[in-house]
Structure formats: C-alpha cells, structure tokens
FIKERO-145801 format. One record per atom (N, C-alpha, C): x, z, y. Coordinates in steps of 0.1 Angstrom, whole numbers, padded with zeros to 4 digits, always signed. Atoms other than C-alpha are relative to their C-alpha. Layout:
N
XZY/...
***
This chain:
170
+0006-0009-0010/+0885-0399-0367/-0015-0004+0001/+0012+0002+0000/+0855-0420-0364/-0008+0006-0014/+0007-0009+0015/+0845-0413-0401/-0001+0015+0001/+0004-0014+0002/+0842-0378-0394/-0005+0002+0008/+0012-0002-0008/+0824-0378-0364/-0017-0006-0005/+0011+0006+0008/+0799-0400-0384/-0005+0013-0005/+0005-0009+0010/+0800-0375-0411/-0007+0012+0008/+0001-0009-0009/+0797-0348-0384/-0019-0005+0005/+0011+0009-0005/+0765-0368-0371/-0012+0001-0007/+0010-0002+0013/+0748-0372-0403/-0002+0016-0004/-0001-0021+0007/+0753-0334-0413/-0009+0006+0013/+0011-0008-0011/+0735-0325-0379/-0015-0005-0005/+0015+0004-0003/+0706-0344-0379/-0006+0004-0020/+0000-0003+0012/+0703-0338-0421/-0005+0014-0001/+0008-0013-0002/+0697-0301-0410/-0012+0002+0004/+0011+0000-0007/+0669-0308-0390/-0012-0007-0004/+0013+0009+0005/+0645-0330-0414/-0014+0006+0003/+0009-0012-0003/+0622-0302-0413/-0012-0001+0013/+0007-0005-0015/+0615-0302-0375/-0002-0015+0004/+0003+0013-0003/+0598-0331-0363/+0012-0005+0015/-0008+0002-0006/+0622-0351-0343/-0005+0005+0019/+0004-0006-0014/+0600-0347-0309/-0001+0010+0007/+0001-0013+0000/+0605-0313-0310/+0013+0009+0002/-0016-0003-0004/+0642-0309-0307/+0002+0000+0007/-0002-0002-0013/+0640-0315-0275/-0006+0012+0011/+0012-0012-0007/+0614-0290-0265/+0011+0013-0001/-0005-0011+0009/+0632-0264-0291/+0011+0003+0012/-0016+0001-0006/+0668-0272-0270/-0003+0009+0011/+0001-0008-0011/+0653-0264-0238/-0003+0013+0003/+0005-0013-0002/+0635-0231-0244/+0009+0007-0005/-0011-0006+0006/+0668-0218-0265/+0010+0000+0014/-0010-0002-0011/+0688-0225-0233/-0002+0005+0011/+0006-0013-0008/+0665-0208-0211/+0000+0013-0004/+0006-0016+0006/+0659-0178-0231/+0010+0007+0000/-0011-0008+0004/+0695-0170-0238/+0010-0005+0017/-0004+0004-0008/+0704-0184-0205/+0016-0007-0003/-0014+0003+0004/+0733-0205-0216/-0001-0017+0003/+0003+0010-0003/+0747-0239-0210/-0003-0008-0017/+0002+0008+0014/+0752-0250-0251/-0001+0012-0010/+0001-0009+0009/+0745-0235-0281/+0003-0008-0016/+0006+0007+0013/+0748-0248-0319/-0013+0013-0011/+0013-0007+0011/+0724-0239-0343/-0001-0007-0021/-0004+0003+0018/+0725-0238-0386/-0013+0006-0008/+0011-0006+0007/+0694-0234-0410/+0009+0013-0009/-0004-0013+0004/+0697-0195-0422/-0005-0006-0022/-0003+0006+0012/+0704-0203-0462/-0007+0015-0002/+0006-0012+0006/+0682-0175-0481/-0001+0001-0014/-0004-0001+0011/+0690-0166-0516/-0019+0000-0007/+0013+0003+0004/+0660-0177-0541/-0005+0015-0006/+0003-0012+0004/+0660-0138-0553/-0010+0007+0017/+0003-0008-0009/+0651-0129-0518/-0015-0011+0003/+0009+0009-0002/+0625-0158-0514/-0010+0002-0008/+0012-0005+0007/+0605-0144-0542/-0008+0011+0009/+0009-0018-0006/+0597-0110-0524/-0006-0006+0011/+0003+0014-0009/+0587-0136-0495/-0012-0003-0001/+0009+0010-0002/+0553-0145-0484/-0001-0012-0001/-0001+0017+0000/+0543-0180-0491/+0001-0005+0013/+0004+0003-0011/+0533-0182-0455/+0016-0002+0006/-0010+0001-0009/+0570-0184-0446/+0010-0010-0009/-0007+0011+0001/+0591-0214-0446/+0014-0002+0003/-0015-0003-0002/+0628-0210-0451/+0004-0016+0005/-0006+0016-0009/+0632-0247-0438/+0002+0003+0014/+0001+0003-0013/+0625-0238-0407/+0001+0011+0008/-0001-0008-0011/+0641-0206-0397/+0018-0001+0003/-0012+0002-0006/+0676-0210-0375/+0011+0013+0002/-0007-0011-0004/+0706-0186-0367/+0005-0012+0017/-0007+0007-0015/+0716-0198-0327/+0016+0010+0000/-0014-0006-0002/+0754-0192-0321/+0004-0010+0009/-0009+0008-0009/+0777-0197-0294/+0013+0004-0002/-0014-0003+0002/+0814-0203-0299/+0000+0013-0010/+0001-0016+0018/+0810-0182-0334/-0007+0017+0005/+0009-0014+0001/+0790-0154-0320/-0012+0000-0004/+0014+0000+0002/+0758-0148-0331/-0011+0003+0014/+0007+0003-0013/+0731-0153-0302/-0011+0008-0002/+0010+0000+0005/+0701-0148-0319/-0008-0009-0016/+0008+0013+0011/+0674-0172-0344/-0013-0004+0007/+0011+0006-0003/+0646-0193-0344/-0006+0003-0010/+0010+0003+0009/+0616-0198-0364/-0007-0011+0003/+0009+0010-0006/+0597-0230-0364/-0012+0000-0015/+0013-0004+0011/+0562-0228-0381/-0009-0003+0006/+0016+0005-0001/+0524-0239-0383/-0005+0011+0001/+0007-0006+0006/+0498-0221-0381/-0017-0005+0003/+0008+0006+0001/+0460-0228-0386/-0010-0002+0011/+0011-0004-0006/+0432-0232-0362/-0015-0003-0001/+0012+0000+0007/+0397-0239-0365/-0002-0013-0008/+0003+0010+0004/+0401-0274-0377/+0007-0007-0007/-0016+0010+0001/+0436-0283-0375/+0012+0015-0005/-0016-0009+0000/+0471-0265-0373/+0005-0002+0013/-0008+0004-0016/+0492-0260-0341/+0016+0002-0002/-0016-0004-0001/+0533-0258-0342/+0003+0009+0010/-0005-0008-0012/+0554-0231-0325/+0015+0003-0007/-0011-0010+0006/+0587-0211-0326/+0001+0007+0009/-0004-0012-0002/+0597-0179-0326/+0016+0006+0006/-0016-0007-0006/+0631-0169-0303/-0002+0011-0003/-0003-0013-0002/+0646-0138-0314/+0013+0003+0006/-0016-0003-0002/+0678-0121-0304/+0006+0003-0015/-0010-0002+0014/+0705-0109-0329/-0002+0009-0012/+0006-0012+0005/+0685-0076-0336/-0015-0002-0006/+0008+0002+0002/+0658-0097-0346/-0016+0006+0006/+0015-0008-0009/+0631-0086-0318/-0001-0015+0009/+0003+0017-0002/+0616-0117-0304/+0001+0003+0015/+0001+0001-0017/+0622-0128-0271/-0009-0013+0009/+0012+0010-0005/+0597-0157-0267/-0005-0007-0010/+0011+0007+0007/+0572-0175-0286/-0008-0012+0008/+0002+0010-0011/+0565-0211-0273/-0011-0015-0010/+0010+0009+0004/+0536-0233-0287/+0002-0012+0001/-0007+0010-0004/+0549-0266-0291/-0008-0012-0003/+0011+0010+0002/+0516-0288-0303/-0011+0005-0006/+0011-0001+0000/+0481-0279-0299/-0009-0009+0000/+0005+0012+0003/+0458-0301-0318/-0014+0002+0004/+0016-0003-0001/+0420-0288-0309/-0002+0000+0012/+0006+0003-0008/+0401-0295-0284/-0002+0014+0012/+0002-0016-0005/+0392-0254-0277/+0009+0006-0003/-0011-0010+0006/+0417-0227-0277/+0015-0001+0004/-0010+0003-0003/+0444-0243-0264/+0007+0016+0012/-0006-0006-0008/+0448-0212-0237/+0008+0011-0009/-0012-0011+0003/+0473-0191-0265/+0012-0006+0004/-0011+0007-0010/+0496-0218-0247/+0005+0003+0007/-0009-0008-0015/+0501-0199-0220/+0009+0006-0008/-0011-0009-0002/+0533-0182-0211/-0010+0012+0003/+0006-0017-0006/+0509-0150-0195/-0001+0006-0017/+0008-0001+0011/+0495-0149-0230/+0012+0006-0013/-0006+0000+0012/+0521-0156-0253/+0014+0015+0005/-0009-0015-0002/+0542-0125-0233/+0000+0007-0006/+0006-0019+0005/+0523-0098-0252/+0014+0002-0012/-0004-0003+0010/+0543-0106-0283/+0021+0002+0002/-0009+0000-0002/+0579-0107-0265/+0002+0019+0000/-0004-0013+0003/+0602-0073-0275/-0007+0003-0008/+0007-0003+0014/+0582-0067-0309/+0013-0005-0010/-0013-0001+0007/+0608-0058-0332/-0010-0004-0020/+0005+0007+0015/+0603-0071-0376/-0006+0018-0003/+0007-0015+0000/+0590-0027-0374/-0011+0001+0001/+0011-0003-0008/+0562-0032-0359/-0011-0015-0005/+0009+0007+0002/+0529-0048-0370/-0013+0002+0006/+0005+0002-0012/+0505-0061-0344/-0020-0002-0006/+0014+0002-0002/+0466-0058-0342/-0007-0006+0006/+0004+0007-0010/+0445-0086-0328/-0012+0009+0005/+0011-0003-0007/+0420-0072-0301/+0008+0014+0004/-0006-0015-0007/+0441-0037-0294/+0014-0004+0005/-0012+0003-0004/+0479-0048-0296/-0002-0010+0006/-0002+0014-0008/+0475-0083-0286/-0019-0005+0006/+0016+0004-0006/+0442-0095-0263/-0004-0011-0007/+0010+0011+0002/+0418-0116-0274/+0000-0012+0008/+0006+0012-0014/+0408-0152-0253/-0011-0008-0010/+0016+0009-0003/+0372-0163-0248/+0001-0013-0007/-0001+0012+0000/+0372-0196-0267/+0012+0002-0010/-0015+0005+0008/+0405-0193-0289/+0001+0010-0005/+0006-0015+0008/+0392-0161-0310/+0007-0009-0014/-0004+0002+0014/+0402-0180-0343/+0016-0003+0003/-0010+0001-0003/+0436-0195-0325/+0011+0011+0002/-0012-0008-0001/+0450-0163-0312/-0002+0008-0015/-0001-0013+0013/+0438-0139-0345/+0013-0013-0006/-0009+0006+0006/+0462-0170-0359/+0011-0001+0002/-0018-0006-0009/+0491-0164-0337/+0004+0013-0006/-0008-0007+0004/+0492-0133-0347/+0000+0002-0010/-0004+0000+0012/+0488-0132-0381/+0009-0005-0002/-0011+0006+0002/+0512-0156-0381/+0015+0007+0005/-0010-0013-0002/+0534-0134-0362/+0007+0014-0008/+0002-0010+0009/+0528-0103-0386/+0006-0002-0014/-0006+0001+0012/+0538-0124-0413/+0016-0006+0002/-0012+0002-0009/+0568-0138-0396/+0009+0016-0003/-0008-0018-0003/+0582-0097-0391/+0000-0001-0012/-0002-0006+0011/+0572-0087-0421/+0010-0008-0013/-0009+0007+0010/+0591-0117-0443/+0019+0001+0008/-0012+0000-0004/+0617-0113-0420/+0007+0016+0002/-0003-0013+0003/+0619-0076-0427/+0009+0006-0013/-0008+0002+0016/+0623-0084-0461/+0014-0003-0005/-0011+0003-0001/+0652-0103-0452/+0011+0008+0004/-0010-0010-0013/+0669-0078-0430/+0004+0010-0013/+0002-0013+0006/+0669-0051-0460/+0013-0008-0010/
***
C-alpha cells in the first residue's frame, strides 16, 4: 500500500514539472475560488502531435490542464508567459467546460512599470470571452497609462490562447 501511494506521489508532482513549484499554491487557490469548490484534481490535457502542428508556437501544451471533480469535467487551465517590455510575466487562464474563461490571474510580474494588468478590475474585461471571439486592444479591452506594452501583451496572449484552443476544440 505504501508503494502505491509513493507511486501515486511521484506521478502527481511528475505532472507538474512545467509549473514552477511556487505557483501551485497560488494556482490551487484561484481554481477553488472560481469554481467554488472544496477539492478538485487536475491532469495535463494530452494533445495529439497532428493537432500541435496546426498550433501556434506561442502555445505550450505543457501547461494547459483539464480540472475535474469526482470524474466530472469542471473546466481547464492554462499556465503561460507572456512578454513585457524587458522581461516576461506568468499567468493562467480559468475556463469552464465550454471553454469561455472565467478568470485570468497574473501570477508574477517582473517590471518595475505596468504591473497595474494585475488587477482583478482590469483583468475582468477578459472574463466570459468564449475561443469565438477575438479581442482588440484599445476598443474590446482598455488600455492602462503606463502598461501599454503589458496589457497589448495580455491580450495577444489571450487571442492566441482562443485561437490555439479553437483549433483544439474542432
């Protein structure tokens, strides 16, 4: 019995090389807010290399999740970089089951300026945006004073997000 909870152990954490360990905990909590739940497990989504070709480079099959509770499907994650004026900043993408995002949560902002696509007020615009729908910076999503290269990088990063995962869906 112990040998299989080992093995059980190893096979978790083996999933998650990908995501930096300090980040698991962030990840846990905003997954159990979002979906309001007390536990959840979660399994990297396996993507066939036929489907990975039609696939932006910009998207990283390491690091997108299916969330399930007691075998139902919940929703997924995405965990991903994207650039900013100097550096890169980490985030993920909650969606539900229908793949329409339910929050977007900035999990390390490395620059000095810019840091306000951080906010929750901010990062709302992109909640209920279904993999249909491709977003405009300055009309669909606001601009911020100061974080003009940050947020246009949110949402590209967004846009390519839907759209690879459009790909998927088909």
């Amino acid at each position: 019995m112990k040998l299989l909870s080992y093995i059980f152990v190893l096979t978790c954490l083996n999933s998650f090389v990908e995501i930096p360990k300090n980040y698991l905990k962030k990840i846990d909590k905003e997954i159990l807010i979002t979906f309001d739940i007390p536990s959840y497990d979660m399994e990297r989504v396996e993507i066939s290399e036929e489907v990975l070709d039609k696939m932006s480079v910009n998207f990283d099959p390491e690091g997108f999740y299916k969330i399930t509770q007691e075998e139902a499907d919940l929703g997924y994650f995405y965990f991903g970089k994207a650039p900013s004026k100097a550096d890169e900043f980490d985030f993920i993408v909650i969606f539900d089951k229908d793949m329409i995002i339910k929050k977007i949560k900035i999990l390390a902002y490395r620059e000095d300026y810019g840091g306000e696509i951080s906010s929750k007020r901010w990062l709302r615009q992109f909640d209920g945006i279904s993999t249909k729908t491709r977003l405009k910076y300055g009309s669909d999503i606001m601009g911020i004073s100061g974080a003009t290269i940050s947020a246009q990088s949110m949402t590209n990063a967004v846009n390519d997000l839907l759209t690879n995962l459009s790909i998927l869906a088909q």
